[in-house]
N, CA and C atoms as an extended XYZ file, in Angstrom:
462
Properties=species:S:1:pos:R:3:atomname:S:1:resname:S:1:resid:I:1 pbc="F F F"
N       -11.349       -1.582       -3.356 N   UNK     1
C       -10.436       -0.463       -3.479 CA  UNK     1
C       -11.084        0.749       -2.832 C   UNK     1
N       -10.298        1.049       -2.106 N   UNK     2
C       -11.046        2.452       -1.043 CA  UNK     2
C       -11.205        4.031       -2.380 C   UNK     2
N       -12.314        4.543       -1.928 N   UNK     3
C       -11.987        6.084       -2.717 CA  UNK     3
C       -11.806        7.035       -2.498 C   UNK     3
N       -11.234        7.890       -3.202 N   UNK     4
C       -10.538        8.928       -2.947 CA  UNK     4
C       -11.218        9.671       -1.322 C   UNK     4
N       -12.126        9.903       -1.145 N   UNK     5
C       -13.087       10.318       -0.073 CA  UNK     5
C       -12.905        9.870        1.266 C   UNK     5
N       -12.547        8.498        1.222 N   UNK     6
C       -12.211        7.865        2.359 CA  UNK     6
C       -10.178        7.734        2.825 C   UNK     6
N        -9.963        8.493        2.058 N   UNK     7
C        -8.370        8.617        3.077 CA  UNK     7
C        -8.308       10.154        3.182 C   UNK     7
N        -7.863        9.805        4.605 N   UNK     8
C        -7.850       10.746        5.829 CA  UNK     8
C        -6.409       11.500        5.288 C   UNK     8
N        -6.453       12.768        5.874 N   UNK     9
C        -5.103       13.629        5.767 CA  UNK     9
C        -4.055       12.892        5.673 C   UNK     9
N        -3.713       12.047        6.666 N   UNK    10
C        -2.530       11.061        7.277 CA  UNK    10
C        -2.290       10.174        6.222 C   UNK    10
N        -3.212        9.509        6.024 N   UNK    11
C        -3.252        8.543        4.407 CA  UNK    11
C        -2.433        9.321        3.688 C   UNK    11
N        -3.106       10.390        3.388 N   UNK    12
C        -2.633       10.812        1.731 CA  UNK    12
C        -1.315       11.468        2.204 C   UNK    12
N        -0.923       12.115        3.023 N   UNK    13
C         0.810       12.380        3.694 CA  UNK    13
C         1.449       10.978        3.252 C   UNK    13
N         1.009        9.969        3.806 N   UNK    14
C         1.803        8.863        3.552 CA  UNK    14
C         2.015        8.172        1.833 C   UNK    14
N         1.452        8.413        1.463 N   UNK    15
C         0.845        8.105       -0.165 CA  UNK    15
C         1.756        9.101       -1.036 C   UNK    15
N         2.053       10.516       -0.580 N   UNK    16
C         2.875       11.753       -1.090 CA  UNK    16
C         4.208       11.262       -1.357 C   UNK    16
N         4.539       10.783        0.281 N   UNK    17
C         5.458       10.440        0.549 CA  UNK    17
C         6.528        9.255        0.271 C   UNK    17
N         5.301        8.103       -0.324 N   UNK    18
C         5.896        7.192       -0.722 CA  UNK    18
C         5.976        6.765       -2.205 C   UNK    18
N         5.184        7.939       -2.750 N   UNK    19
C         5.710        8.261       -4.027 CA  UNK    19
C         6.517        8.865       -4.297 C   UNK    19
N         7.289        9.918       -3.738 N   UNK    20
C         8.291       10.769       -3.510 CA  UNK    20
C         9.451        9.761       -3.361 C   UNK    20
N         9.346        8.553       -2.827 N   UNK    21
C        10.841        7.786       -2.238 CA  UNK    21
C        10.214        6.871       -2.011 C   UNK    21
N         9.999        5.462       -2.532 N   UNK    22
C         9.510        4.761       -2.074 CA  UNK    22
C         9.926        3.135       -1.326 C   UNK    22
N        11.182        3.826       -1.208 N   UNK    23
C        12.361        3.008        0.079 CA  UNK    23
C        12.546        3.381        1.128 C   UNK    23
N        11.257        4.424        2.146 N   UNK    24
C        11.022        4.907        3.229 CA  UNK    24
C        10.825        3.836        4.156 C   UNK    24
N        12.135        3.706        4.968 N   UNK    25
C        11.695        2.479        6.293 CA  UNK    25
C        10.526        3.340        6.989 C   UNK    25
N         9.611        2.389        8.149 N   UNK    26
C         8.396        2.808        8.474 CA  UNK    26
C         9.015        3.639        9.559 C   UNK    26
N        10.101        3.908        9.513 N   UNK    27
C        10.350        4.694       11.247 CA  UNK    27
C        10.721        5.574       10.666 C   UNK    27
N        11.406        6.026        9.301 N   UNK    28
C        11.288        7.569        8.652 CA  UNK    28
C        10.060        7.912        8.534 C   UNK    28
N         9.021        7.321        7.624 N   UNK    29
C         8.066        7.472        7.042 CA  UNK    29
C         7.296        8.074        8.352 C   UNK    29
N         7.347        7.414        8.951 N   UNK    30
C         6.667        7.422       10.545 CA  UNK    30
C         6.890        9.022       10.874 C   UNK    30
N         8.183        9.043       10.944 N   UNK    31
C         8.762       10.653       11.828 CA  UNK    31
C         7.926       12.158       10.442 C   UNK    31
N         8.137       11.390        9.626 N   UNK    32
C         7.276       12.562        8.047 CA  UNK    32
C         6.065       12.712        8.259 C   UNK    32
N         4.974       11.473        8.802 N   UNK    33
C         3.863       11.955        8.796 CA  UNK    33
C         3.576       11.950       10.234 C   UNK    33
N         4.223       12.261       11.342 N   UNK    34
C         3.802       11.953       12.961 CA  UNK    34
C         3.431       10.806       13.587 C   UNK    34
N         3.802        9.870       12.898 N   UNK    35
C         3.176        8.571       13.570 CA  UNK    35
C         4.200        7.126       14.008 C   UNK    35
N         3.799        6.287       14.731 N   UNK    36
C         4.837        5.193       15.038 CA  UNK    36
C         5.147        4.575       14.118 C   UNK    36
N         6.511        3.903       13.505 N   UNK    37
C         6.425        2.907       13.171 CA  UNK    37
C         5.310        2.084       13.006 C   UNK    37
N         4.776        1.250       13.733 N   UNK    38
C         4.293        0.220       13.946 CA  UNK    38
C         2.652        0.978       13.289 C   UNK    38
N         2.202        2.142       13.682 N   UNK    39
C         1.231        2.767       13.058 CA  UNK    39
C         1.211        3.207       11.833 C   UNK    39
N         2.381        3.689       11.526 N   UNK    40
C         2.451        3.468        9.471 CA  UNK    40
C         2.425        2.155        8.987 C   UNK    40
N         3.242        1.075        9.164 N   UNK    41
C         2.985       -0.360        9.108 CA  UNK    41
C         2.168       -0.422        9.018 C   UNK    41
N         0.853       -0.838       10.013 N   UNK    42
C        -0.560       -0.936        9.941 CA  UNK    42
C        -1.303        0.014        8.461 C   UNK    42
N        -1.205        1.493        8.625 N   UNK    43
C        -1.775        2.027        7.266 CA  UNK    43
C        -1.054        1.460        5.964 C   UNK    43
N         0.204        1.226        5.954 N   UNK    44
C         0.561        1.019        4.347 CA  UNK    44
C        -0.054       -0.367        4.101 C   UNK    44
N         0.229       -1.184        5.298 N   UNK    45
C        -0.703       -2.481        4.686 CA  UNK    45
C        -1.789       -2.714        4.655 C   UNK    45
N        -2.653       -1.905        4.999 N   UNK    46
C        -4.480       -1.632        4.362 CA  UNK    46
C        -4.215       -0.839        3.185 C   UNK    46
N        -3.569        0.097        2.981 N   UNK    47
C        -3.525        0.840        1.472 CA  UNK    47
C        -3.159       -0.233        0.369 C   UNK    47
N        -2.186       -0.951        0.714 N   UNK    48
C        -2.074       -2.158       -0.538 CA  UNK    48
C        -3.036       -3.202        0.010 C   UNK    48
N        -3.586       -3.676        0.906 N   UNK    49
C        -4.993       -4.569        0.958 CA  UNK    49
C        -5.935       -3.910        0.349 C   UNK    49
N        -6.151       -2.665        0.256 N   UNK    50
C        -7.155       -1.915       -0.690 CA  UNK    50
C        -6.755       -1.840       -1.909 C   UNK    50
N        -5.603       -1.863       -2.808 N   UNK    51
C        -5.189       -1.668       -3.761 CA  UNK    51
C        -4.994       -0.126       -3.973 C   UNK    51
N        -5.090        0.461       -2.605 N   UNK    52
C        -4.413        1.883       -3.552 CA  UNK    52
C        -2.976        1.586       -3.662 C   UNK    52
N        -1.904        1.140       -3.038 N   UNK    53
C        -0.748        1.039       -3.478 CA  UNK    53
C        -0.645       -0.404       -4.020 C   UNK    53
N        -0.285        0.213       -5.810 N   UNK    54
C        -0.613       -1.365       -6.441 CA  UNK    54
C         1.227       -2.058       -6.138 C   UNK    54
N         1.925       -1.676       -6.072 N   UNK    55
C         3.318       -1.836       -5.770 CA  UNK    55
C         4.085       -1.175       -5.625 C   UNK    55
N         5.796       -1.351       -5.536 N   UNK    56
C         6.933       -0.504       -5.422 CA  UNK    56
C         7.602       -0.605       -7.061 C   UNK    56
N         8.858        0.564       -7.208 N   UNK    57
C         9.464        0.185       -8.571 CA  UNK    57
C        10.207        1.395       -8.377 C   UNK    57
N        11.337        0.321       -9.271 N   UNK    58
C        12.474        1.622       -9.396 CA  UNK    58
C        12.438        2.041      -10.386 C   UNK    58
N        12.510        3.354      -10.436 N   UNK    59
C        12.566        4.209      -11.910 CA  UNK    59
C        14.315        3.942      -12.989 C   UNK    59
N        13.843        3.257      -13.551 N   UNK    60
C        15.258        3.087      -14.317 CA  UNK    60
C        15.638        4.025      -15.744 C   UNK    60
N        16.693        4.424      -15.678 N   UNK    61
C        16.866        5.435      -16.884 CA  UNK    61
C        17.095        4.759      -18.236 C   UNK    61
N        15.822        4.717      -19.189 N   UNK    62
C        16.316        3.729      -20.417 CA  UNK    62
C        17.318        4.136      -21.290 C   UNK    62
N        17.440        5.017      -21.279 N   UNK    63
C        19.661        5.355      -21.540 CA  UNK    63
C        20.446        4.595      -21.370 C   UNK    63
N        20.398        4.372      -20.025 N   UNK    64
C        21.313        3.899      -19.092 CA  UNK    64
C        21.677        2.410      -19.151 C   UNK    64
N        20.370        1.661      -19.419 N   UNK    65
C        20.459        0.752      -20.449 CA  UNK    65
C        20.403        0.014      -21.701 C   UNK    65
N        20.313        1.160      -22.415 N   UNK    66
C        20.876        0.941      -23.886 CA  UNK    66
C        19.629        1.114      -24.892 C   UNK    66
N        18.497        1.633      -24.456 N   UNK    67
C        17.179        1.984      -25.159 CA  UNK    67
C        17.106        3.708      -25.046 C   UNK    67
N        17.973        3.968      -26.099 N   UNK    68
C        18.240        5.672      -26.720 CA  UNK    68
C        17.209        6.034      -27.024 C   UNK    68
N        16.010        5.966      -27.982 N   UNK    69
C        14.934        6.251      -28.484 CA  UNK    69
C        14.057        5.790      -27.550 C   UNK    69
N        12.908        6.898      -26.939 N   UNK    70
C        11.284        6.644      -26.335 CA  UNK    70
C        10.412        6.598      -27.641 C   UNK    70
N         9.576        5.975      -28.004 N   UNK    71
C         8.698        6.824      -28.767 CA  UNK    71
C         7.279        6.386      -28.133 C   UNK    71
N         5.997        6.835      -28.947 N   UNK    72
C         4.876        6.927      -28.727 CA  UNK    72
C         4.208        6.316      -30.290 C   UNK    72
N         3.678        5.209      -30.029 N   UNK    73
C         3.118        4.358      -31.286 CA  UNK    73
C         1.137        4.550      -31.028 C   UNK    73
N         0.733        4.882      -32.128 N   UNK    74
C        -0.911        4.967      -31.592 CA  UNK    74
C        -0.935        3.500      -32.719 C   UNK    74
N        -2.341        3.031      -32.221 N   UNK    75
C        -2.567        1.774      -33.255 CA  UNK    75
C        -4.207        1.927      -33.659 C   UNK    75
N        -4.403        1.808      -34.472 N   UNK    76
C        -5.944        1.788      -34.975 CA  UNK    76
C        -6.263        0.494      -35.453 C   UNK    76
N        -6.428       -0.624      -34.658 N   UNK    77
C        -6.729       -2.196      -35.278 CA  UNK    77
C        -7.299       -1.817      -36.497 C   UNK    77
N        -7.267       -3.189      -37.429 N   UNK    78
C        -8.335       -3.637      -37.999 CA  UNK    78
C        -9.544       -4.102      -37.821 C   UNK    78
N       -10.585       -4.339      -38.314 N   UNK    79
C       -11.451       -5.143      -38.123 CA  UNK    79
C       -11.314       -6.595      -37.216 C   UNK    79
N       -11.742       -6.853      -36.253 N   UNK    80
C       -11.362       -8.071      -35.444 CA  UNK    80
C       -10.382       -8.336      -34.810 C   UNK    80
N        -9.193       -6.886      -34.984 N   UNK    81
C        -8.237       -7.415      -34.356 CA  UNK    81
C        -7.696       -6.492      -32.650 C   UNK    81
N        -9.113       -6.090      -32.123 N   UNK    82
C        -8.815       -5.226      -30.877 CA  UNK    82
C        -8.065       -6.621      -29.684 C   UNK    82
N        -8.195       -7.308      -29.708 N   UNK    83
C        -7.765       -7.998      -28.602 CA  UNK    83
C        -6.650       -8.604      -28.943 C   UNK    83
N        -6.328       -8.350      -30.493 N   UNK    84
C        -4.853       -8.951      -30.834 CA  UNK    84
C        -3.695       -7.661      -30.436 C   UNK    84
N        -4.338       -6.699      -31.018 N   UNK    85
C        -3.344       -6.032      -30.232 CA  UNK    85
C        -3.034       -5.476      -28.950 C   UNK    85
N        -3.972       -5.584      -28.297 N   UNK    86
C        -3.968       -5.543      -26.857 CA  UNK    86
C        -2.773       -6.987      -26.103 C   UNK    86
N        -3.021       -8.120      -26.538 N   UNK    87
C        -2.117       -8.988      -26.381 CA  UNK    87
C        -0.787       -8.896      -27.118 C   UNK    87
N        -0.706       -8.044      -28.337 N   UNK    88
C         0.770       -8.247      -28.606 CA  UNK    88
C         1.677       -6.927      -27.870 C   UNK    88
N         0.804       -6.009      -27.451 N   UNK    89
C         1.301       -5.333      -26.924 CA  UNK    89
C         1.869       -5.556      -25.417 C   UNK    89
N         1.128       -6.797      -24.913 N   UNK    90
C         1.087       -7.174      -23.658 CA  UNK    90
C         2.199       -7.936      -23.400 C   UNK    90
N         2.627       -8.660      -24.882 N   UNK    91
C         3.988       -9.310      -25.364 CA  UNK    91
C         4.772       -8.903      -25.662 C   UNK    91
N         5.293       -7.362      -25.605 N   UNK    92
C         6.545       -6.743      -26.285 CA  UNK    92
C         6.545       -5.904      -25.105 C   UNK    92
N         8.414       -6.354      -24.576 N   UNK    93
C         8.480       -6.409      -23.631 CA  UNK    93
C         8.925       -4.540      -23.832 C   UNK    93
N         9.229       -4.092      -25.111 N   UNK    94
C         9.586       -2.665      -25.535 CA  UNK    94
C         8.687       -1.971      -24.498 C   UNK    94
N         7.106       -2.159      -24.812 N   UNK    95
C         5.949       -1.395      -24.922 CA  UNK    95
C         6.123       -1.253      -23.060 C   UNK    95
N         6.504       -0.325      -22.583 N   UNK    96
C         6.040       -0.128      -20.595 CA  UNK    96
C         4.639        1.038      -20.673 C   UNK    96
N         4.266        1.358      -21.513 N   UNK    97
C         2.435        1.449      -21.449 CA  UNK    97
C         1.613        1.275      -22.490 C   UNK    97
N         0.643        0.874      -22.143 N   UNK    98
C        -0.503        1.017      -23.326 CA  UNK    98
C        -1.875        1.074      -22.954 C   UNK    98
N        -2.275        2.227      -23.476 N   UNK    99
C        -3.902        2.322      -22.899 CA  UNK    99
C        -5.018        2.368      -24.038 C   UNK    99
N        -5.814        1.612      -24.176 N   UNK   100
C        -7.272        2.205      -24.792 CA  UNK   100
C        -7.666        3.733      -24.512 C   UNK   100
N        -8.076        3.798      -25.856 N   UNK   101
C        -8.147        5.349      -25.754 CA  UNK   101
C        -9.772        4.877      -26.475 C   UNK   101
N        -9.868        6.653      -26.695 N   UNK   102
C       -11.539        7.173      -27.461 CA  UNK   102
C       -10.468        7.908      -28.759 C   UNK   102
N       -11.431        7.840      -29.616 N   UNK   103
C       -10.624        8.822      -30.978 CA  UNK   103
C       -10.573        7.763      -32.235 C   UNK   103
N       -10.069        7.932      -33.223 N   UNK   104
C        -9.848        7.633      -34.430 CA  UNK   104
C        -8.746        5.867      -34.174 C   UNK   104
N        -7.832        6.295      -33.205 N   UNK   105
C        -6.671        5.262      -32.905 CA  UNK   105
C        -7.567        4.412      -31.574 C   UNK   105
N        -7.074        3.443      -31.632 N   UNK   106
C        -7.677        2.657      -29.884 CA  UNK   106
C        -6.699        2.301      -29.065 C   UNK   106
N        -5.452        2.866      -29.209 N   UNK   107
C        -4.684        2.391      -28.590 CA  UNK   107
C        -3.313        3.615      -28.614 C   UNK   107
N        -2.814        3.503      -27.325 N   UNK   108
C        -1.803        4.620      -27.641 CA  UNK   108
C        -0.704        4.050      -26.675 C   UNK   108
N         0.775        3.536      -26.645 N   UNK   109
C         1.165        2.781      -26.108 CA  UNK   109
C         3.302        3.747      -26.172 C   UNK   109
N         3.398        3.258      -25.053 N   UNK   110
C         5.081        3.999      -25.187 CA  UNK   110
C         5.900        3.047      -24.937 C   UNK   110
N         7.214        3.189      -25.409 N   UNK   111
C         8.086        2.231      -25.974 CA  UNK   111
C         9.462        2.949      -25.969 C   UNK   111
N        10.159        1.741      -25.158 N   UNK   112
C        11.897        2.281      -25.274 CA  UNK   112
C        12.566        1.448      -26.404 C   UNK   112
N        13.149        2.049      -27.184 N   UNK   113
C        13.897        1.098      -28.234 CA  UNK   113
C        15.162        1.197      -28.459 C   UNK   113
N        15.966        0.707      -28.481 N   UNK   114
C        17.615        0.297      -29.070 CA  UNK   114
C        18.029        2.036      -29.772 C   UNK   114
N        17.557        1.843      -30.970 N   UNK   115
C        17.549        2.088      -32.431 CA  UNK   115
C        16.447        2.277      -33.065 C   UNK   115
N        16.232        3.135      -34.841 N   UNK   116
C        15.308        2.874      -35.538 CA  UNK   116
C        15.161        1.559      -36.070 C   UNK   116
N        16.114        0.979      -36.078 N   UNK   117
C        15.596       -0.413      -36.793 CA  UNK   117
C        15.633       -1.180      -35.271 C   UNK   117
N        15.585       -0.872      -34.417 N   UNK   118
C        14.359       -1.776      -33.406 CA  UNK   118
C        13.073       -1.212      -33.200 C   UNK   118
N        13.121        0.086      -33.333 N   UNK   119
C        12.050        0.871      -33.677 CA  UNK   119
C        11.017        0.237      -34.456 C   UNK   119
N        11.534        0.070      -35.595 N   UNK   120
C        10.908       -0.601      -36.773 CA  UNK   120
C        10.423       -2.040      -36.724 C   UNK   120
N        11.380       -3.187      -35.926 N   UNK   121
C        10.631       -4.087      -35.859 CA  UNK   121
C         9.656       -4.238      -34.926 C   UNK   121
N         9.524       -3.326      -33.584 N   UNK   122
C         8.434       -3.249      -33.146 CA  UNK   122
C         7.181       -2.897      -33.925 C   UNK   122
N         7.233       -1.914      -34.526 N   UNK   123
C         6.405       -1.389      -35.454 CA  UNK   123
C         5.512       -2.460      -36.390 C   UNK   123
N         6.731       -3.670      -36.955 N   UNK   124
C         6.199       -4.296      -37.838 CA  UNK   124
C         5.156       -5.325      -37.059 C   UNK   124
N         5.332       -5.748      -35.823 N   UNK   125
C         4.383       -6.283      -35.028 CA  UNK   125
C         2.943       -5.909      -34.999 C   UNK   125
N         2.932       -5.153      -35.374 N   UNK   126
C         1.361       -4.119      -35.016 CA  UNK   126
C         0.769       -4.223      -36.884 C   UNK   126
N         1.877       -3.644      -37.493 N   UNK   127
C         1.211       -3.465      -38.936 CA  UNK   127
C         0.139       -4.281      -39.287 C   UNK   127
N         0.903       -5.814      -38.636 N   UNK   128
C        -0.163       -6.901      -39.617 CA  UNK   128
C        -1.273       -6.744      -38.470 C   UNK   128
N        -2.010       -6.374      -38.128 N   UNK   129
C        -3.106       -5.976      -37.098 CA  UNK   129
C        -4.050       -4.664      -37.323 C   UNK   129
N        -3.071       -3.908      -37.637 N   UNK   130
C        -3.955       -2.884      -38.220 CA  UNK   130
C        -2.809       -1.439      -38.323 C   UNK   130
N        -3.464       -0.365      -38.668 N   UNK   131
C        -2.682        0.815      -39.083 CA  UNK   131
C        -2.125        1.329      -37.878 C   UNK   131
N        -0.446        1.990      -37.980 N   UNK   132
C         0.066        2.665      -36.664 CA  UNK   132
C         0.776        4.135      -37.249 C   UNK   132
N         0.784        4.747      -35.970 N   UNK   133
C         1.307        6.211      -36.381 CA  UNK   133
C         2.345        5.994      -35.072 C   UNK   133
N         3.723        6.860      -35.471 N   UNK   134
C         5.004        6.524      -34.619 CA  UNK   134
C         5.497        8.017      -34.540 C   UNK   134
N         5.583        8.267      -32.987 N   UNK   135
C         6.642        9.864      -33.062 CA  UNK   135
C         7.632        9.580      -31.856 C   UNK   135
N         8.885        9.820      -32.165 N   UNK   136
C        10.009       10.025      -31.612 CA  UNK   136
C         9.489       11.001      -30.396 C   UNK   136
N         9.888       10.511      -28.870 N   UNK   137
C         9.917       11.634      -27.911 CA  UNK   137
C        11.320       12.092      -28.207 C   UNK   137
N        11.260       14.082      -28.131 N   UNK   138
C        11.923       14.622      -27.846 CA  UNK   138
C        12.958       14.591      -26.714 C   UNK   138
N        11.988       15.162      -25.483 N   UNK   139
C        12.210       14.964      -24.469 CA  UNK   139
C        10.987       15.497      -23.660 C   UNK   139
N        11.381       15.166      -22.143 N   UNK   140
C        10.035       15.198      -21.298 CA  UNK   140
C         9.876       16.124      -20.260 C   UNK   140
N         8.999       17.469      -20.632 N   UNK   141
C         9.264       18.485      -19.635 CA  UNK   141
C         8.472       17.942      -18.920 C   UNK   141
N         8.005       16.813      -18.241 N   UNK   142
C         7.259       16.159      -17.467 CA  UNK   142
C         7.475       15.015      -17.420 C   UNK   142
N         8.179       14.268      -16.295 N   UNK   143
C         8.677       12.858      -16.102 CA  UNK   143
C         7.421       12.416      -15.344 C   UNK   143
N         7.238       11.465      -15.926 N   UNK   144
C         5.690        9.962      -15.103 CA  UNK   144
C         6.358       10.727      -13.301 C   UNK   144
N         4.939       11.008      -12.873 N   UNK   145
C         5.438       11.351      -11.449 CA  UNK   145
C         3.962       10.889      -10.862 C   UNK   145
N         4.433       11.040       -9.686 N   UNK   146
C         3.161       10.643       -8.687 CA  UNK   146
C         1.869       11.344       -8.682 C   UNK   146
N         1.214       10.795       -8.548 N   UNK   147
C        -0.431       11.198       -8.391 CA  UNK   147
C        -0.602       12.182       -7.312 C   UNK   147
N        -1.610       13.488       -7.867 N   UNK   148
C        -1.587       14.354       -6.111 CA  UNK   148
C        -2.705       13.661       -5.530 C   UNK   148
N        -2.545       13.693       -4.475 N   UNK   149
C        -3.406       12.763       -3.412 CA  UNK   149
C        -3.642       13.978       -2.688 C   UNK   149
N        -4.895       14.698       -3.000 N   UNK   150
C        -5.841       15.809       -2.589 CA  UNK   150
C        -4.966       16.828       -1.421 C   UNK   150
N        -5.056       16.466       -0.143 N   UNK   151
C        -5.075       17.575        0.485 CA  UNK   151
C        -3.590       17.695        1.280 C   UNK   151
N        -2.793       16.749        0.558 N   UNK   152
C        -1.183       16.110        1.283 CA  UNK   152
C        -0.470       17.497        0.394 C   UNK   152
N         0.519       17.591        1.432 N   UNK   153
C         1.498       18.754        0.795 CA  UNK   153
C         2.544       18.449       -0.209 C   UNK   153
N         2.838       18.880       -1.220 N   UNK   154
C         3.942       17.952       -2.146 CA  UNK   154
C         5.254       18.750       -1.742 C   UNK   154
């Protein structure tokens, strides 16, 4: 995986850019950052041979399909059970993040749900594993957005 240090201006234009929209044919993309076709081609497919671009994805509105409630579940295993919940979390298809953390909880994971009582049976998944704390998102004066990639213009 290349680091941050080693992509050039042009890189990270292209990286801005294809987080911004990431259904840019290479002959737009091309005309955005000055370059051919055939020369963005070449960079985007070393950026995902390097793993800086781990894939594409469409942002879907969980409204829109029928998961009204976001919330935010922290989990504090029990004794012996860090890798159980790391796997059940890995199994509920609710959960679209979960990270190990530092702190009191080891786990802090977000979740689209139906309802409170889908709410809840997610919830009950975790209990037998160890203790969880659950808060309803409000809403998000900050939607998951792209990474700044240093010296690219947003």
């Amino acid at each position: 995986m290349a680091d941050d240090n080693s992509l050039d201006l042009t890189s990270r234009r292209i990286l801005a850019e294809l987080q911004r929209e990431g259904r840019l044919t290479f002959a737009e993309l091309g005309r955005r950052v000055n370059l051919s076709s055939p020369a963005v081609a070449e960079r985007v497919q070393h950026l995902e041979r390097d793993g800086v671009i781990r894939g594409y994805h469409a942002d879907v509105d969980p409204r829109a399909v029928g998961l009204a409630l976001t919330t935010v579940v922290r989990i504090r295993p029990a004794p012996g059970q860090l890798r159980n919940v790391a796997d059940a979390a890995a199994a509920a298809p609710e959960i679209v993040e979960c990270n190990r953390i530092t702190g009191e909880d080891c786990y802090i994971a977000r979740a689209h749900v139906r309802d409170v009582e889908h709410l809840e049976e997610l919830i009950d998944r975790f209990t037998v594993l160890g203790q969880t704390t659950t808060s309803i998102v409000q809403s998000s004066p900050v939607h998951a957005r792209g990474l700044a990639v240093g010296d690219a213009p947003t």
